[in-house]
N, C-alpha and C positions, 0 to 999 in steps of 0.2 A: 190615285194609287191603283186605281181597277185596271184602268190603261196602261199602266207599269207592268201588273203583273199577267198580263194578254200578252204586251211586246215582250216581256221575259220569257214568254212559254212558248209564244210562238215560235220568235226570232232562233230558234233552236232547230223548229222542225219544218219550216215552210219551203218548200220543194222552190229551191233556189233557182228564180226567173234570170238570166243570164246577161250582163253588161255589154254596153256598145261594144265592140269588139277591139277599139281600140285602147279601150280603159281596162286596167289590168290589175286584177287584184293586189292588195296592199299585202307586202310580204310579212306583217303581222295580224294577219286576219288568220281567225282558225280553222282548219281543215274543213276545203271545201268551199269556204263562204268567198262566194262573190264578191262579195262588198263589204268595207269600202273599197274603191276601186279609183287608182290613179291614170289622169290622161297624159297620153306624152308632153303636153306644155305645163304639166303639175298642178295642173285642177284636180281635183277629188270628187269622186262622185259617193255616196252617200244613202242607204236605204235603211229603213227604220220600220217595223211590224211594230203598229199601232192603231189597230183600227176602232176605238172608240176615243181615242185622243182629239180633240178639240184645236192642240197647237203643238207642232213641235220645231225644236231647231237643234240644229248638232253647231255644238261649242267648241268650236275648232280655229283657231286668226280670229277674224271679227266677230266671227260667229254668224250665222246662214239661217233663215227661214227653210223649213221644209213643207215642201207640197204633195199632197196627195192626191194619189194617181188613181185610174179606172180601176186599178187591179186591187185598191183599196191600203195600199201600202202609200210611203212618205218617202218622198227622196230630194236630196239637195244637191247641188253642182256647185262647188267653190268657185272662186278666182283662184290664180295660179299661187299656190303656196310656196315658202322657201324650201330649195332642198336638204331631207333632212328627218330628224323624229320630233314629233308631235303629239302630244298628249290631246285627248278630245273625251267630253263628254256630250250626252242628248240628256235635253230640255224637254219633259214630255208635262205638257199643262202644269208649269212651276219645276216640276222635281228634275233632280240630275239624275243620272244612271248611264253604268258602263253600258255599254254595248258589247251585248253579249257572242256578234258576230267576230270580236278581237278579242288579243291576248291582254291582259291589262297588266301596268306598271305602276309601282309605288310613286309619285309624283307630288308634288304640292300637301303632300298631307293624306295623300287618298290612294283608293286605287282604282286607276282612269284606264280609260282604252287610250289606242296608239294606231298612229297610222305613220308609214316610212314613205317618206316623198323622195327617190331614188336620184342620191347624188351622181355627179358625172365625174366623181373623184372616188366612189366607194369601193374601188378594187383594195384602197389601203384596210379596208376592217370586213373584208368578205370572206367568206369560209373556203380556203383552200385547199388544194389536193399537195397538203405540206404535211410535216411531223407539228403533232397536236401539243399542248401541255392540258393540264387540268387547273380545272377549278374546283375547290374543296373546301368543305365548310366544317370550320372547324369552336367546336365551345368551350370556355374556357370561367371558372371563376374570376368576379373583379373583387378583390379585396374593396377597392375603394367605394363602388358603388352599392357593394353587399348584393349584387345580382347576377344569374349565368350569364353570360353575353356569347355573341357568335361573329366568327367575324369568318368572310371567303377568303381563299388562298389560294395564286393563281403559281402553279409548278412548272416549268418551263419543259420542254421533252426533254423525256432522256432522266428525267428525276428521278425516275423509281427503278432506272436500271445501273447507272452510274452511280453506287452508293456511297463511293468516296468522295463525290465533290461535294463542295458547298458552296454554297451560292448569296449573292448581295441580296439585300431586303429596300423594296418602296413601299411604304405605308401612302396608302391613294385613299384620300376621302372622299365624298359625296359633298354636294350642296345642300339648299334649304329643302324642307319639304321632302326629302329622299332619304336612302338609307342604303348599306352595305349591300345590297342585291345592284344599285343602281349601275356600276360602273361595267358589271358584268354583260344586263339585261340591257340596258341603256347603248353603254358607251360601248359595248363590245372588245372590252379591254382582253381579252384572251386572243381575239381572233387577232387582232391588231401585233401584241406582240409573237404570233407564232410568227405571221408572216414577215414580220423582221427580222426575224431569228435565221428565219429560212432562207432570207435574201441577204444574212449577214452584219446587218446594221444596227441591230441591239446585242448585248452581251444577255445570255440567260440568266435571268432575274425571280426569286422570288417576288410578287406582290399580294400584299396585306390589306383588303379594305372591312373597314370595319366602320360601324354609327356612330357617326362623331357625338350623338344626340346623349351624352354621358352624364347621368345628376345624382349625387349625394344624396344617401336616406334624409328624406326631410326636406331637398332641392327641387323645385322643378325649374322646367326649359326657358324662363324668362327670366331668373336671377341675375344679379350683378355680383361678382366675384372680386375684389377692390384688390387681390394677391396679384393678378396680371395686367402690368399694365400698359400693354395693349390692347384691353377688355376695350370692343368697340362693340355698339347696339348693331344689330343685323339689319340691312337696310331689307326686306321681304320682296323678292318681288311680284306683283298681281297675277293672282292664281287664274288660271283659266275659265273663260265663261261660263257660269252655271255650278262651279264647283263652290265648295265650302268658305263661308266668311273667313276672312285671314284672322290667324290668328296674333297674338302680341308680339310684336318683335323678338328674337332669341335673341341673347346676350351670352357672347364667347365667356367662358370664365376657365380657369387651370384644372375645374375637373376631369376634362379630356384627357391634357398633359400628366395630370395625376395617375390617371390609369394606365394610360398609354404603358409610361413606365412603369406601374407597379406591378400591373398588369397583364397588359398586350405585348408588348415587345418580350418577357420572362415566356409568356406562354407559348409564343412563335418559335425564342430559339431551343426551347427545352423538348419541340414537337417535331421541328424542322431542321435539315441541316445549311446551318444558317454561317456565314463569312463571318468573322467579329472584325469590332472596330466600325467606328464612323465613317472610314473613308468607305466601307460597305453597305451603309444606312443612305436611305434618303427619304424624304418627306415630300407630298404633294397632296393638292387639294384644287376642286374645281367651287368659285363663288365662296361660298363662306365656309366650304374647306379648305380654300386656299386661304383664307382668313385667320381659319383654326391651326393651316402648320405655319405660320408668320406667328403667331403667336406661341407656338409651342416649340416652332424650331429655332426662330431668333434669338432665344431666350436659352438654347439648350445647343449651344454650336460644339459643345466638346461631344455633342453625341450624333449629329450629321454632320456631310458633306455636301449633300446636294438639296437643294430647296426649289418648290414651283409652284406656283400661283395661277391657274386659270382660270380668267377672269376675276379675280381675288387681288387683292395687296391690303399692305397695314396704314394708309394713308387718313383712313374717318372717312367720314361724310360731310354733306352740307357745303361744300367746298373749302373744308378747315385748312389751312395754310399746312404745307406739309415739309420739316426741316429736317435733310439727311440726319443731321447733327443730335438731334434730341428725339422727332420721331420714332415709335416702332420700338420704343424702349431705347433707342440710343445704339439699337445696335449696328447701325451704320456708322457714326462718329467716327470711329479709327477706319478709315477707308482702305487699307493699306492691310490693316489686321486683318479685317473680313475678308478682303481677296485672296490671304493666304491660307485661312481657315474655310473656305467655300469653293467648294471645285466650279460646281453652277448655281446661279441661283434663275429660275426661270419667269415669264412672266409673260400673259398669253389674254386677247381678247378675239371678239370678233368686231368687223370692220365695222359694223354698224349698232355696235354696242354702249359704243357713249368715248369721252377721250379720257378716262381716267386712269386706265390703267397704261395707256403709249403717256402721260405727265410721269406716272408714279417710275418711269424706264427711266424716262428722259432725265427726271430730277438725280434718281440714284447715278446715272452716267455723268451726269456736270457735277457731281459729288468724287466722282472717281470709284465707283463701287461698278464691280465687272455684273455686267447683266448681260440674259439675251430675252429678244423680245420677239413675241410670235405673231403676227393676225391672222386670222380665218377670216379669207374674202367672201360679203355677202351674206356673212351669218351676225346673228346679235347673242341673246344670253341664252343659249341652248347647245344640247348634245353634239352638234355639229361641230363646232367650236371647238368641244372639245375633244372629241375624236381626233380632229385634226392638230389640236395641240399636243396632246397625248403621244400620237406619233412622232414630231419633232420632239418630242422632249427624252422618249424614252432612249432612243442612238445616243447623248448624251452622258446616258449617267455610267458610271464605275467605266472611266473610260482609264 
């Protein structure tokens, strides 16, 4: 703990010794800070102010020993990482702790530093010299859950001047471990749809993301809800090196769905000027937000039109047998009804993610249920993924 709180005080003020010159600060590292610092074939370099530490490693991929140098500081050199966001923490004799030289993100349950390993596709979510919208955070009473909640609200340009239009609604959830900041901080969901906006390929859209993490006085986050049935146990997946023991499985239940409507969508359009009607609504979620709107939107199609899953579907786990026909609540059965009732329904992984969610496309297409199906080349269960889903999916909707 001594050595924790030396690298905390130091790591603030230490007259920053400067990176090889071709390793370039991480554009989430804070004002100033060298390090971490990425090489052009996407290694990471890595410094750590610890000088009575015994051991450290930064918890980043496999996770890296760090060595300490003359100058009496810790430093590590990865192998070459995916391109992309990365969550990291350092391992100082046992203990985890942010690194104070970066901005940190709510992630796995915590809040971790971040390092951006610089896509060669990232012009789609970069900050452009385009007409901006906003992001706004907005609170609201849940009847249901008896607590304020908040949820951001992303306004497209041109909102606060155009006071006659109104505009279609995506409700975008977060995965495990995250929450309503994610999609903003994370996935850079603002930046992505301005620049579509500007190049014409998305229609101006309100989007709604809020903590899917919703429990009844008296509920917490591991219950089983028997009302929805496609209550599936969350498969978690392993939090990053050095971070907090996982906790119990979450288990989807219709409290979300309960608020949502009784709720979130009452307090969105009584706030916002918001398009009525379904064919204006749409639902998405990334992992077991895409989870959460298969189970909230499947179930409630008189009140969407567009549905998306990234990395998410209502298939199970375990490799349980999955039947258009009675699966997912049944509401693929009528293959024919859905198609007329769902403008899209989306469905998105990365290439090296596993093959469940190109079965869960393939099965609904030999079903005769209209899908489209996304992959992110080179990436698995992370941000990247879905950035790049995100983008294909949003030219889609309220078309």
């Amino acid at each position: 703990m001594k050595a924790a709180l030396v690298f905390a005080l130091l790591a603030t003020g230490v007259c920053w010794a400067q990176p090889p010159a071709d390793c370039k600060p991480s554009s989430l590292n804070i004002p100033g800070a060298p390090y971490p610092c990425v090489f052009p074939d996407n290694r990471a370099m890595f410094r750590v102010v610890a000088p009575n530490a015994q051991a450290v490693k930064v918890r980043v991929g496999a996770g890296f020993d760090m060595t300490k140098q003359a100058d009496g500081l810790w430093y590590a050199t990865t192998t070459p990482l995916v391109a992309g966001f990365h969550y990291y923490m350092v391992n100082i004799d046992g203990g985890s702790f942010s690194d104070p030289a970066t901005q940190t993100f709510f992630g796995s349950g915590q809040w971790s530093s971040a390092i951006e390993i610089p896509a060669p596709d990232a012009d789609f979510y970069s900050h452009k010299d385009v007409p901006h919208g906003v992001v706004r955070e907005q609170g609201y009473f849940s009847t249901v859950t008896q607590q304020w909640r908040r949820c951001f609200i992303y306004t497209p340009p041109g909102y606060d001047t155009d006071t006659k239009a109104k505009y279609p609604v995506l409700y975008l959830l977060h995965g495990w471990g995250e929450n309503e900041l994610g999609w903003t901080f994370q996935g850079h969901v603002d930046q992505i749809m301005d620049n579509l906006i500007a190049a014409g390929k998305a229609k101006p859209m309100l989007i709604v993301m809020d903590n899917l993490n919703a429990v009844k006085p008296g509920e917490d986050g591991t219950i089983y809800n028997a009302r929805s049935a496609i209550t599936q146990a969350v498969p978690q997946p392993p939090p990053p090196p050095g971070a907090a023991p996982a906790r119990p499985a979450i288990r989807l239940s219709s409290t979300f769905t309960d608020m949502m409507f009784a709720d979130l969508i009452p307090a969105v359009e009584k706030n916002y000027r918001v398009a009525p009607g379904r064919e204006n609504r749409a639902m998405a979620g990334l992992s077991m937000g895409g989870m959460q709107t298969f189970t909230t939107g499947l179930q409630n199609l008189d009140k969407f039109a567009y549905l998306g899953g990234l990395s998410g579907n209502c298939m199970g786990f375990g490799g349980a047998a999955f039947d258009p026909k009675t699966s997912c609540s049944g509401a693929f059965a009528d293959s024919a009804a859905f198609n007329k009732k769902v403008k899209v329904l989306f469905v998105s992984t990365g290439s090296v993610e596993g093959p469940r969610v190109k079965q869960f496309s393939d099965a609904l297409t030999q079903a005769g249920i209209n899908n489209v199906y996304f992959e992110s080349p080179g990436t698995a269960h992370e941000w990247l993924s879905w950035r790049r889903a995100f983008a294909d999916f949003a030219p889609r909707l309220f078309r």
